[in-house]
N, C-alpha and C positions, 0 to 999 in steps of 0.2 A: 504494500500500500504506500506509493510513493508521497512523500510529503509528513505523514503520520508519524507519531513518536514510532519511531521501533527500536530495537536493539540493535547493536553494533556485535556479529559474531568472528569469530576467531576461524578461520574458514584455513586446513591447511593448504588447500590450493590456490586457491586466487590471494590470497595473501604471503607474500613470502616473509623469509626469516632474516635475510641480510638486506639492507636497503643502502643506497647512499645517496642521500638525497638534496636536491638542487639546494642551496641555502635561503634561495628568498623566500623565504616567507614563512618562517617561524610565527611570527608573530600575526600575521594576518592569517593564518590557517589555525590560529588555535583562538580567534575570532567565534568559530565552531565549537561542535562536541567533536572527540578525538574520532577519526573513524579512518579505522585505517586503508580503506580503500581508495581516499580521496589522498594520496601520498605521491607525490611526483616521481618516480625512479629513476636513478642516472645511474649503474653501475654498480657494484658491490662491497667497496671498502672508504672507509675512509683516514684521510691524512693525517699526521702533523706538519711541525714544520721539518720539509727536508725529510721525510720519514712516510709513513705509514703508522695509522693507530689503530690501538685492538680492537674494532668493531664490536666483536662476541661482549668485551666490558669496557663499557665506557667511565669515563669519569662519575662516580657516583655523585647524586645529587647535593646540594650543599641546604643548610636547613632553611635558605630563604629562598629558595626554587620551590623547595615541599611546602611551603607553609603560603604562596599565592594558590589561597582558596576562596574562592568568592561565595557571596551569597544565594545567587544564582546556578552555582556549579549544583546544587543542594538537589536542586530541580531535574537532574541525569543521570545515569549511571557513570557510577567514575568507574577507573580501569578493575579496582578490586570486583565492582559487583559486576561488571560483565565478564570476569572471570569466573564468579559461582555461576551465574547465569549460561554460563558455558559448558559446566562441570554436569551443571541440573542438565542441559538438552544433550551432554553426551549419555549421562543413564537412558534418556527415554532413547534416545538411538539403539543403544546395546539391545534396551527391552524389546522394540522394533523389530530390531537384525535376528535375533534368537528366532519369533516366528517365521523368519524365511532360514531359520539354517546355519547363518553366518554368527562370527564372533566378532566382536567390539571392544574392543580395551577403552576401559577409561582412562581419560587422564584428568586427574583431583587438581583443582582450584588449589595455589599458595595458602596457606593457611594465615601466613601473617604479610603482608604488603602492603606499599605506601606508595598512595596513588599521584604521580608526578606528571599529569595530564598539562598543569600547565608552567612548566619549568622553561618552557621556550615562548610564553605572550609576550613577555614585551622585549624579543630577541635575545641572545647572547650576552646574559646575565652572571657568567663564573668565570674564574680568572681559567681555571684547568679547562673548560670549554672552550675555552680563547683561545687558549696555547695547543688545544689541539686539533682542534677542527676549523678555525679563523671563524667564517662566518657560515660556509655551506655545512650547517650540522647535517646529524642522521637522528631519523625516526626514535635509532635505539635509545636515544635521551629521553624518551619519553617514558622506556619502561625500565623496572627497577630489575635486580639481578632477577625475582623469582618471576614474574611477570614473562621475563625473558626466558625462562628455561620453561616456563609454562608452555609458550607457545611454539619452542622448537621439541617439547614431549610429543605436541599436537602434529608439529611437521614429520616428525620421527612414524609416527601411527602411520600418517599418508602413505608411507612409504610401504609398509607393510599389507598394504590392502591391494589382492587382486583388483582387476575392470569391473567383473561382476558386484563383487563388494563395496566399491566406489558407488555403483549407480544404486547399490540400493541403500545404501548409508545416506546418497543423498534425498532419497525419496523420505528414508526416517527421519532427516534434518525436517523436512517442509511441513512432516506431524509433529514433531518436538515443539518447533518454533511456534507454530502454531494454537500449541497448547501453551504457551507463556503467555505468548501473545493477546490471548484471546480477550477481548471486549476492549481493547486498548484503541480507542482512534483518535485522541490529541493530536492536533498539527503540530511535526516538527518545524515547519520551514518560519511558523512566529518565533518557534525559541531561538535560531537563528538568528532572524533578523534583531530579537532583543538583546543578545548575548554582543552582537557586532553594536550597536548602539551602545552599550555599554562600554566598551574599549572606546568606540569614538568620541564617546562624551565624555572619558577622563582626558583624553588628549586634548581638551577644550581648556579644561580645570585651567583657573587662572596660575595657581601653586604651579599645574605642572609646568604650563608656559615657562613660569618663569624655572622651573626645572631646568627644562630644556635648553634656554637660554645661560646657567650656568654652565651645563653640561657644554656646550656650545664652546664656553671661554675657556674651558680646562681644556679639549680637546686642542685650541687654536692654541694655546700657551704649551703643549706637548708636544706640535706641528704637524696635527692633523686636522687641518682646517673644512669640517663638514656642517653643514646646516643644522644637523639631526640624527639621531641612532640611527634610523632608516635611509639615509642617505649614506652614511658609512657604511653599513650593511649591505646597501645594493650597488656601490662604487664597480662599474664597467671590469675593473681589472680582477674582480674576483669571480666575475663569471665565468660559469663550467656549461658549456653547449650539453644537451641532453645528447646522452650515448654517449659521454668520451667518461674512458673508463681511467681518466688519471687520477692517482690518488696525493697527488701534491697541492700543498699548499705555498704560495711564495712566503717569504718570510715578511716582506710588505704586508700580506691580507693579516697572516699573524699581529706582527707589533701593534696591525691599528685595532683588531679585536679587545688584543690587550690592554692600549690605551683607552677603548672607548670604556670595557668594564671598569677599569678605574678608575675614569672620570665618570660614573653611575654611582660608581660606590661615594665616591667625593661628595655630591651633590646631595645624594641619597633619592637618585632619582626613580628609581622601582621603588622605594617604600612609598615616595610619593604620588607615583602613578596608581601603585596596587589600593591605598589610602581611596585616592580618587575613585576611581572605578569601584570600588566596594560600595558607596557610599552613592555612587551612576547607579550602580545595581539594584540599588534596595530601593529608590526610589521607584524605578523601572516595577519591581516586585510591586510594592505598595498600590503603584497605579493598574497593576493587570492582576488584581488579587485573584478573579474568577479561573482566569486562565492558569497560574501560577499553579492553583490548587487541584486543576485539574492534572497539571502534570505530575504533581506529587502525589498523589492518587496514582496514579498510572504506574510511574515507578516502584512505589509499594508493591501493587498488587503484583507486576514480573518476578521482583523478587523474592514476596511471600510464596507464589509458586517454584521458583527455583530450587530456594528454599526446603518448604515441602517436601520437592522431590529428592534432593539432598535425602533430607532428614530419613525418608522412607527409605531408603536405599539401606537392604538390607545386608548388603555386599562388604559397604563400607569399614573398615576397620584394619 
C-alpha cells in the first residue's frame, strides 16, 4: 500500500550487506524514516585517508550521534523495533514453510541495541568519521555492531536456500507481513513531509543562523573558507561518479571534514540545531495531534503483534 505507514523489512536480497555510499546526503536522506532501500550504491568499501577503512566496523558511534532523538522519531519504528518486527515475520515464515515441507532458520533480533538512525542528520558530526570517510560516509554508520551482524545472519540464510525455497519463503513473507500489518492505513508520505519541515525549520532558528554564521568564521580562520556545512560537504572535488569503485579519499576532503567537525564542536552547532529542531518538532506534534496519534497507534499495534509472536514462539530459548 504505497504511501501508508508500513514497515521497513530486512529483505536478504534486495538489500545488500556492504554499501559504499555516495556522501551527499546524509543529512537530507535522514530528513526521512531510515529505509534502507532508498540508499544510493556506488561500490563496496570505503576509505581513509591514503588507505582503505574496515567497512565490516566502522567507527563506533560517539554518545552525541546516539543521543539526537527527536520527538517525532517516537512516532516510527526505530532500527531496534524493526529488528523484533523482523524476528516476529521470520517465525510466521518458518511456521509457513513447514506446511509446504521446507525449513527456515531463524534469525533472533539483538537482544540489546542502540538505535543510531540518526547519527548522520545534520552531516558529519565525529572527528573518527572525518578522519575516515571525509565526507562520502557509508550506510554502515547507521547501524550498531549487533544490528550489523543481524543483518549479514539474514544475508548468510539467503544463501543457504534453494530456488524452490526462495519462492516460497517469499510467498510466507507477503502472509507474515500481512498479519502485522493488518488494519494499519496511516499515510506515510504526511510523516515525511512533517519530519522534513522539521529539519527545515530548525535551519531557520534564529540561534542556528547565527550558529552557522560562527561556524562560518572558525572554518574561514582555519582556511576553509565555505558558506555552510553543506557546502563543505558537497565541495565539487569530493565527488565520487556513481560506479567508480575507488576507495580513496584525498587528504584535502579529509582535513576539511576535520576542520568542519571542529569548528561544530567550537560553536556547539549540532546541540544547537538538535535544541532547535526538537522544539520545530513538538510544535509540528502539538499542531497534528489527531494525526500524531494515529500513528502511535499504528506503531503499537505492529509491535504488540511482533511481539506476540515472539513471545508464542515456542522454539525460542
Amino acid at each position: 500500500m504505497r504511501g501508508q505507514y508500513t514497515l521497513i523489512r530486512l529483505d536478504p536480497v534486495r538489500h545488500r550487506e556492504r554499501w559504499g555510499v555516495r556522501r551527499r546526503h546524509w543529512s537530507h536522506w535522514a530528513l526521512g524514516t531510515v529505509s534502507l532501500g532508498s540508499l544510493s550504491l556506488v561500490g563496496c568499501s570505503d576509505p581513509g585517508p591514503g588507505g582503505t577503512a574496515d567497512e565490516a566496523r566502522p567507527p563506533a558511534a560517539t554518545r552525541q550521534a546516539t543521543s539526537l532523538v527527536f520527538p517525532i522519531d517516537s512516532y516510527q519504528l526505530s532500527e531496534p523495533d524493526r529488528n523484533t518486527v523482523s524476528e516476529a515475520v521470520d517465525i510466521l515464515i518458518r511456521d509457513c514453510m513447514k506446511q509446504s515441507g521446507h525449513e527456515w532458520r531463524v534469525v533472533r533480533a539483538p537482544q540489546r541495541e542502540v538505535n543510531w538512525m540518526n547519527r548522520l542528520r545534520y552531516g558529519v558530526i565525529e572527528i573518527e568519521v572525518a578522519k575516515t570517510y571525509g565526507y562520502r560516509t557509508s550506510a554502515e554508520l547507521l547501524f550498531s555492531d549487533e544490528s550489523r551482524q543481524f543483518r549479514a545472519d539474514i544475508k548468510e540464510r539467503r544463501s543457504e536456500l534453494t530456488e524452490s525455497e526462495w519462492e516460497t519463503s517469499w510467498k510466507c513473507r507477503q502472509e507474515a507481513d500481512a498479519h502485522i500489518d493488518r488494519g494499519v492505513n496511516v499515510q506515510q508520505t504526511n510523516y515525511q513531509k512533517f519530519r522534513k519541515q522539521s529539519y527545515e525549520g530548525a535551519q531557520r532558528d534564529p540561534d542556528v543562523v547565527r550558529a552557522v554564521a560562527e561556524w562560518r568564521s572558525c572554518m574561514k580562520d582555519a582556511g576553509f573558507p565555505y558558506a555552510s556545512p553543506d557546502a563543505a560537504a558537497e565541495d565539487p572535488r569530493w565527488r565520487q561518479e556513481e560506479g567508480d569503485p575507488s576507495a580513496y579519499r584525498a587528504p584535502e576532503e579529509i582535513a576539511t571534514a576535520v576542520a568542519d567537525v571542529t569548528c561544530k564542536n567550537k560553536v556547539r552547532l549540532v546541540d544547537r540545531r538538535f535544541a532547535a529542531e526538537k522544539a520545530h518538532g513538538q510544535r509540528i506534534i502539538d499542531g497534528n495531534a489527531a494525526y500524531f496519534s494515529e500513528l502511535r497507534v499504528a506503531r503499537e499495534r505492529q509491535l504488540t503483534r511482533a511481539r506476540d509472536v515472539i513471545d508464542g514462539d515456542g522454539t525460542k530459548g
